[in-house]
N, C-alpha and C positions, 0 to 999 in steps of 0.2 A: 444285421443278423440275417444270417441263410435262413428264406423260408422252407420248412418241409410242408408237406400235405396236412400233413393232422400236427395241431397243434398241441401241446401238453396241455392238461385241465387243472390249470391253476387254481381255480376256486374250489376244485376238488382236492388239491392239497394242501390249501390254506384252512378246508375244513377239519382234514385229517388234524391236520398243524394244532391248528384252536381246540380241539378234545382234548390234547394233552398239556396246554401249556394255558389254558384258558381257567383253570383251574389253581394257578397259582395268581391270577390278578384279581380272583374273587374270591375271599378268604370264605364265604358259605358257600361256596361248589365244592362237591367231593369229587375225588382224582378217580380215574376210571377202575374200574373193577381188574380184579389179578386175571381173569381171561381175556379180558379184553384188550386188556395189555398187550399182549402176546401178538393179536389182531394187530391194533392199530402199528406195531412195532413192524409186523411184515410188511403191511400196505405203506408205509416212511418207508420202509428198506429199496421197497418197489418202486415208489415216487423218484426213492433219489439215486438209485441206479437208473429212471429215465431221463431225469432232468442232468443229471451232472454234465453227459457228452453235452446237452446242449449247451449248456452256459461256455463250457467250458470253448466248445467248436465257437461260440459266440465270442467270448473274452481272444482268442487267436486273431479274431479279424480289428483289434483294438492296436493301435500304435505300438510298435515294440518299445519296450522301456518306459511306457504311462503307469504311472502308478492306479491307475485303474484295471489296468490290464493285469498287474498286479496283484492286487485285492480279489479280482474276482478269482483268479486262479488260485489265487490261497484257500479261498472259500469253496474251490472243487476238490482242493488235494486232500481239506479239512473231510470234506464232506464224505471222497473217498475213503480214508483213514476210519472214521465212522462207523462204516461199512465193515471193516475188518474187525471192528473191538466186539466184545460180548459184556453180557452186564456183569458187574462184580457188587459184589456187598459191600467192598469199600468205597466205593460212587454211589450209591443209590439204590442199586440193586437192578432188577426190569425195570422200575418206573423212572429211577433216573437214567438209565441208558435210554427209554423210549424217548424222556425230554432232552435228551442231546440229541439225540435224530430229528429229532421235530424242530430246536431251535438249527440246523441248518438245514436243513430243509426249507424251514423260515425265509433262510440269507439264500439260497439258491433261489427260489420263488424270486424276492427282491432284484436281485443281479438280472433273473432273463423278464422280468417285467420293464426292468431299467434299460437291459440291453437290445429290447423288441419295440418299446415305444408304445408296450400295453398300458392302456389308462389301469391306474390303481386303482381299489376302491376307494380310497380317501379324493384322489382329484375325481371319479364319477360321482362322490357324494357331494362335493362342493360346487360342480357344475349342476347338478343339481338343485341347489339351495338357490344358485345364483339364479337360474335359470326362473325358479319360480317366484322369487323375491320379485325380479325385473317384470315378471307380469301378472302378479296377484297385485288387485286393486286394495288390498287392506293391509301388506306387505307396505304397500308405496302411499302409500296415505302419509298426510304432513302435518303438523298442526301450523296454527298463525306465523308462528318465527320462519318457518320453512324447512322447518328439521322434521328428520322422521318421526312419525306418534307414535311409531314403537306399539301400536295396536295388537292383541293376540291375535295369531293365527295358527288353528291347530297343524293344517299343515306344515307351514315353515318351521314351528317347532317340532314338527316330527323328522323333517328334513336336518333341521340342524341338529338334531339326537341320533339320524346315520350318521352325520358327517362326526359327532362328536365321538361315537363305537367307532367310525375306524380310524380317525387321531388314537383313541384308548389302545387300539388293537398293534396299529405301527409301535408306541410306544413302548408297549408290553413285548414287543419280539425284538428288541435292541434295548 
């Protein structure tokens, strides 16, 4: 992928992302408010008129005729298309146009994190886990047999409860 100067802030739009669609994987979250709506709809609109050239200029330098190259362009022309609809009452109204902007926004996110070689948060959360598993001394503790004692450690379990929110969070955007 061509590097530019400033990179897009992908955490800033997975945040966006997660307001509106984080609300359907937690049935006691309420969906965000009718003004807000409106908000978080311009700032997606905003996101994915920056990010599409990129993927897009991204998905070009990809083999002509890979099916990946493919897919990701499907997901910019989707993405553009998007861009052009308005909400209607027979789809949802704002709130479900706001969650079709957000769920590709989602799959845009994905493609230039895929196409850039940016660690996700699901692989910094497991590197993570690994990282402190291999040198917490209660982590690596054995018992007689030579298996792990499986000992509490509140870290690692807190570590393995990022790692398990952002498995929940990939899952919930596909």
């Amino acid at each position: 992928m061509t590097q530019r100067t400033a990179q897009p802030d992908i955490a800033t739009m997975r945040e966006t992302v997660n307001r509106l669609l984080d609300p359907d994987s937690t049935p006691e979250a309420l969906p965000p408010a009718a003004d807000e709506i409106d908000t978080l709809t311009l700032q997606i609109r905003g996101h994915i008129a920056l990010l599409a050239p990129e993927v897009e200029q991204a998905a070009k330098e990809l083999p002509q005729g890979s099916v990946r190259r493919f897919s990701v362009l499907g997901c910019v022309w989707e993405a553009n298309s998007r861009l052009e609809t308005q909400p209607s009452s027979r789809t949802g109204g704002p709130v479900g146009h706001a969650r079709r902007l957000a769920r590709v926004l989602n799959a845009l996110c994905d493609h230039y994190e895929r196409l850039s070689g940016i660690e996700t948060r699901e692989q910094a959360a497991l590197v993570r886990l690994g990282e402190h598993c291999a040198s917490c001394p209660t982590c690596k503790t054995v018992d007689d047999n030579g298996a792990n004692a499986n000992l509490p450690c509140e870290e690692g379990d807190r570590l393995a409860e990022e790692l398990r929110q952002a498995r929940h969070r990939r899952a919930a955007r596909h």
